[in-house]
Each structure stands twice: as structure tokens, then as C-alpha cells.
C-alpha positions in Angstrom: 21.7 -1.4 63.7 24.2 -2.4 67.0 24.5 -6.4 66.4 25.8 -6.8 69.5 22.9 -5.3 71.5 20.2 -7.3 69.3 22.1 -10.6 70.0 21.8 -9.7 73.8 18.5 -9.1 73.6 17.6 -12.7 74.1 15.2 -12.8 71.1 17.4 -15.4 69.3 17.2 -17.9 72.3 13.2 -17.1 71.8 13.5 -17.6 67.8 15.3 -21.3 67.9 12.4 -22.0 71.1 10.2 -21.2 68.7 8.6 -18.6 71.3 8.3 -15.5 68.7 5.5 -14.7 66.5 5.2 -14.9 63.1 6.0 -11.4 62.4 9.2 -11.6 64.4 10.0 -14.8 63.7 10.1 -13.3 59.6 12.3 -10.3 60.8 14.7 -12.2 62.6 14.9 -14.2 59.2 15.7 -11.3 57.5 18.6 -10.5 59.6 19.8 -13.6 59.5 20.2 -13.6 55.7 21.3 -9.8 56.0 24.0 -9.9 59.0 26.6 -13.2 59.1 27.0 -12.6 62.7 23.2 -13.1 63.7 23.0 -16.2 61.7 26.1 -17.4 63.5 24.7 -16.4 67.0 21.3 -18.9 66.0 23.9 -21.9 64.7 25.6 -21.1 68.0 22.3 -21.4 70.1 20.8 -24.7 68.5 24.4 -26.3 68.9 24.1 -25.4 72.7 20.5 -27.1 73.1 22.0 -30.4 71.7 24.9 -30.7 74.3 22.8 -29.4 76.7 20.7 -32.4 76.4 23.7 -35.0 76.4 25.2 -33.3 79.1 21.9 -34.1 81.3 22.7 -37.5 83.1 23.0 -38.9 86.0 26.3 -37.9 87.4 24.7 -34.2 87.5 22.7 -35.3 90.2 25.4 -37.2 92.2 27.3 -33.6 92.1 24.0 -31.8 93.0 23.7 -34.0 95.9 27.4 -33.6 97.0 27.0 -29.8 96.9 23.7 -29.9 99.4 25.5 -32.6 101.9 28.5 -30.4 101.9 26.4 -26.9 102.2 24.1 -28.8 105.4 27.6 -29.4 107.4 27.2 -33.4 106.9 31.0 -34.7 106.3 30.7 -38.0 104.9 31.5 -40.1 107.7 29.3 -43.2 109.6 28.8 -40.6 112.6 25.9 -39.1 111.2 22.6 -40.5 111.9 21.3 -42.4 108.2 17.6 -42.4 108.0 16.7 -45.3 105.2 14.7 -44.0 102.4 12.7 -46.0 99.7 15.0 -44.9 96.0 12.7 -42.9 94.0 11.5 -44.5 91.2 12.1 -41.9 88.7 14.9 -39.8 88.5 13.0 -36.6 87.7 16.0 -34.0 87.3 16.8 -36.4 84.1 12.9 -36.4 83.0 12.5 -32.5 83.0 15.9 -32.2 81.3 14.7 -34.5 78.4 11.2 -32.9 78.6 13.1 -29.8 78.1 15.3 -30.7 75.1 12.3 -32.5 73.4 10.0 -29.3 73.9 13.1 -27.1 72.3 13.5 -29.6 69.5 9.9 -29.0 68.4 10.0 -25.2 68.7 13.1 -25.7 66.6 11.3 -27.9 64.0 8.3 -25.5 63.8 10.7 -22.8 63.4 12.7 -24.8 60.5 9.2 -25.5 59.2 8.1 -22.2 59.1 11.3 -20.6 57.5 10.4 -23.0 54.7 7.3 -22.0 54.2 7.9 -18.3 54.4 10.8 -19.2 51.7 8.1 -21.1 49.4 5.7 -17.9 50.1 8.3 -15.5 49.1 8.8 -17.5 45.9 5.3 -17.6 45.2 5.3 -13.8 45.2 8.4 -13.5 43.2 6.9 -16.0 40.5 3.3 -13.8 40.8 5.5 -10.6 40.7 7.2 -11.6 37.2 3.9 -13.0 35.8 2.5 -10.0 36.4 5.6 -7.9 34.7 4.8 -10.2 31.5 1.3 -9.3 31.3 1.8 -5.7 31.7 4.5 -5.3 29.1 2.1 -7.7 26.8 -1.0 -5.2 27.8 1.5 -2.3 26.9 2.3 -3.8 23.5 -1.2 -4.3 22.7 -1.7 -0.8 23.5 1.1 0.6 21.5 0.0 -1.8 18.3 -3.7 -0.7 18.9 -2.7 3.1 18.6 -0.5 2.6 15.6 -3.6 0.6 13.7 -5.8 3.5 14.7 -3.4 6.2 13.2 -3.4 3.8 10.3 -7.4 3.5 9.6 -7.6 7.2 9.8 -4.5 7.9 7.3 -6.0 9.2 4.2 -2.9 8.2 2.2 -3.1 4.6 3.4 -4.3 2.4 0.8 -6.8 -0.2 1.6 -7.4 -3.4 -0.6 -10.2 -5.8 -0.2 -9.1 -9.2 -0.5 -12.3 -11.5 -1.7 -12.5 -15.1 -1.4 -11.6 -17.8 -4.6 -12.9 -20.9 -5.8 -13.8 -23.4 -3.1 -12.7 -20.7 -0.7 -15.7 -18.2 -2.1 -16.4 -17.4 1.7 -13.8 -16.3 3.0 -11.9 -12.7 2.9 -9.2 -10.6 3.9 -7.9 -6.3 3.9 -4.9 -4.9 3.3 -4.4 -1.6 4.6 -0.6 -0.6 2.7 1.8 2.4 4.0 3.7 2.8 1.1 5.5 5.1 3.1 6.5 3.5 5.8 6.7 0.5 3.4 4.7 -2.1 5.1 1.1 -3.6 5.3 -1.5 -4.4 7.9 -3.5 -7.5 7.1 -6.6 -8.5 8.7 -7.4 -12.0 8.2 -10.3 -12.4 10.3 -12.4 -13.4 7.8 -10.1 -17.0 7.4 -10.6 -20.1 9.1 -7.9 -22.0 11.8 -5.3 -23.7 8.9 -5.3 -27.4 9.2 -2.4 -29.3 11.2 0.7 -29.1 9.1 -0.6 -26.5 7.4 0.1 -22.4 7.5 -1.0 -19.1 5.6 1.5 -17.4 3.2 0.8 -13.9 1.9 2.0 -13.0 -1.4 2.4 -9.2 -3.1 1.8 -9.4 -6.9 2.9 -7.7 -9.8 0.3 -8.7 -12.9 2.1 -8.0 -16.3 3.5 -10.5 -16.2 2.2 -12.5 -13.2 5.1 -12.5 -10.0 4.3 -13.3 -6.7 6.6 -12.1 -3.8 6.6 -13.9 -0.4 5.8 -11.6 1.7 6.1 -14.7 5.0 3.6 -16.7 6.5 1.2 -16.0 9.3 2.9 -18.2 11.6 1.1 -17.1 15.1 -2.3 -17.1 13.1 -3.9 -19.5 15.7 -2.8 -17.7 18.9 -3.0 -14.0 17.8 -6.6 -12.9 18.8 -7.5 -10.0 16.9 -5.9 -11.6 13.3 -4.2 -8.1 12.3 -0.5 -8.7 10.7 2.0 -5.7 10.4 4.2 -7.2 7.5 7.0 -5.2 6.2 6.2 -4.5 2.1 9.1 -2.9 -0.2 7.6 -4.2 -3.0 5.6 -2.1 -5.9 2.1 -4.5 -5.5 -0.3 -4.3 -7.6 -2.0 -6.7 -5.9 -2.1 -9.2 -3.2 -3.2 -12.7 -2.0 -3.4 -15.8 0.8 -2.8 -19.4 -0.1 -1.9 -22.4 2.0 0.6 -23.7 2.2 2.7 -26.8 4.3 4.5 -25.4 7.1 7.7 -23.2 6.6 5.9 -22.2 3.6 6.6 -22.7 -0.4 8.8 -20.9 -3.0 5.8 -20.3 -5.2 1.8 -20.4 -4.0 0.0 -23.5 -4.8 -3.2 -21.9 -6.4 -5.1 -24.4 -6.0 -5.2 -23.4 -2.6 -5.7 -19.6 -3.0 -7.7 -18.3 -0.1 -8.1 -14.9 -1.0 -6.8 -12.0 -3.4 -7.0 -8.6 -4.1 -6.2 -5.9 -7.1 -4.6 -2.6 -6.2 -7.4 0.0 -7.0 -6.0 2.4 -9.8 -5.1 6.2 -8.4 
């Protein structure tokens, strides 16, 4: 791109009068933030408007009016014939110079104004732009998990394990679906309630002879995971598993009394 040319083009002058349209008015923007000199050119223009409009006063005129009496062949003296005129009310050469500077003072304002909102709309975008990165990658995680549960359910080496409810818990239920290859467990709770405040589920692998439960961690993101499947990592040789509750951060052994759910390895 020739900077020089563009500068001379007089579409700066027309971008601080605020003369441009919104389209150009967003390009020359762009150059602005992508060329030092451009920028400096539009510092250099609004700079001029403001002496321009201190330098409009009334000793301008006086000149002007020198400059026309000197031009018409009139050389000062009494000689000349003086025809009285009534002194103009108004002195209009100052008027249209103010009128002037005020009317390029508000096409500089509306340009300010309108750099800021095209900065607050290209923000916007920027903050859409990454919200909408996040949900993609969260839509393509969901994805990737779906597929991996489907290759699970159709495994016929997977194990699955019912997990029925206990005690004062007799409605409620679970399923284990263990990869003892892979050496982990999917759990699907949807069959438990929301835990109380304070409260979380812990899952526990079991060996029976003689009882020893295992923490195998606690569903921590129970409340805001929607379809209530778990992939829990399970080195352990279970012979069965179950769910208490338990306070949050969960507890070194399970409180039985508040066993939700549990499950015996079937026999191969």
C-alpha cells in the first residue's frame, strides 16, 4: 500500500470531519492501528483544527481589510473621499470561523464515539468468538466420551454389575460397567438423588473375605454432570462395589449407615 498517496488522498481530513461512512470510517481505523504514519497524519489533522480555531480573531480581518484597500489603489491618506457607514453588528468572518470549528468538533466527537463503539463491537465478537470455541470443544468431548461408552456397552468382555438400593435407600440404584482391561469403571448413577448441601457421593470397590472397601473417589460434579455416567479408573480386584454418603472431601472408611447402593461381582 503507498502511505504517502492515501494520506494525500484527503480521506483523513474527511475521517476527523466525520464526513465518511461507516464502512470507511472502520477501514481507515484499521490503518490507523496497522500503519504509525496514518495515525500520526489524523493526530496531525485534529491538532490543526484546534489552532485553526484560536487563530480566528479579529486582527484577520483588519489584515483582510488592509489587503482589499491596498489591492483597490486607496493609500491611506485623508484625500480619499470617506463615505460613513453604520459598523456591522456582527462580525460574521469570526461567526462562520467558530461555526466551522464547532461543526468539526462534533464530526470529531461522533467519530471518537463511533471508534468506541466499533472497539466495544469488536470485543463483543471476540468474547462470542471464544464462547463459542468453549462449547465446541465441550460438544467435542461429549462426543468423544459418548463413543467410548458405546464401544463399552457393546464389549462383550465388559462386566456389568447391578448395584441395588439398601435400607432406607431401597429405591434407589446404580451400574457398573468394569474394563478390567483397561482397568477402570463406568458408573451410572442416575438412579440417585441430588446429595444434600455438605454432602457428596463416594464409591467404594470391595473385596468380601474379609470385608475391605477401597475408595475409589467421590462424585464430585454429580450435580452438574447431566447424563450421571462416571469413568473412574479401577486397579483393584473387586468383588464387589457400592455408594454411600459421605461429608464433603469424603471419609477414610464408608459410613454404612448411609449406603446408597451395592453390588456383588457375578461369578464367571
Amino acid at each position: 500500500m503507498d502511505i504517502k498517496a492515501y494520506i494525500e488522498s484527503g480521506i483523513l481530513e474527511l475521517y476527523v470531519a466525520g464526513a465518511l461512512s461507516e464502512a470507511e470510517n472502520k477501514e481507515v481505523y484499521a490503518l490507523m492501528q496497522q500503519h504509525p504514519e496514518i495515525l500520526q497524519e489524523v493526530l496531525d489533522i485534529e491538532s490543526a483544527i484546534v489552532k485553526l480555531t484560536a487563530n480566528v480573531s479579529k486582527s484577520d480581518t483588519n489584515t483582510s481589510l488592509k489587503i482589499i484597500k491596498r489591492t483597490l489603489g486607496f493609500n491611506g491618506t485623508d484625500d480619499a473621499k470617506v463615505i460613513s457607514m453604520t459598523k456591522p453588528k456582527h462580525n460574521w468572518i469570526t461567526y462562520i470561523g467558530w461555526a466551522a470549528s464547532i461543526i468539526l468538533g462534533l464530526g470529531l466527537l461522533w467519530t471518537v464515539t463511533q471508534n468506541n463503539q466499533l472497539k466495544t463491537n469488536i470485543q463483543t465478537v471476540e468474547t462470542q468468538k471464544s464462547q463459542l470455541e468453549i462449547e465446541i470443544e465441550f460438544a467435542k468431548t461429549n462426543l468423544d466420551k459418548a463413543k467410548t461408552l458405546i464401544s463399552v456397552l457393546r464389549d462383550e468382555n465388559i462386566t456389568q454389575v447391578p448395584l441395588a438400593g439398601q435400607g432406607n435407600f431401597a429405591s434407589t440404584y446404580a451400574k457398573v460397567y468394569w474394563d478390567t482391561d483397561a482397568k477402570r469403571i463406568f458408573l451410572d448413577v442416575d438412579g440417585l438423588p441430588d446429595p444434600p448441601q455438605g454432602m457428596v457421593y463416594q464409591v467404594w470397590s470391595l473385596t468380601l473375605n474379609p470385608l475391605t472397601p477401597v475408595s475409589l473417589g467421590t462424585l464430585d460434579q454429580f450435580a452438574t454432570d447431566d447424563n450421571k455416567i462416571f469413568e473412574i479408573d479401577n486397579p483393584n480386584q473387586s468383588e464387589a462395589f457400592g455408594i454411600t454418603l459421605e461429608p464433603t472431601g469424603g471419609s477414610a472408611s464408608p459410613t454404612m449407615e448411609q449406603l446408597y447402593t451395592l453390588g456383588v461381582v457375578a461369578s464367571s
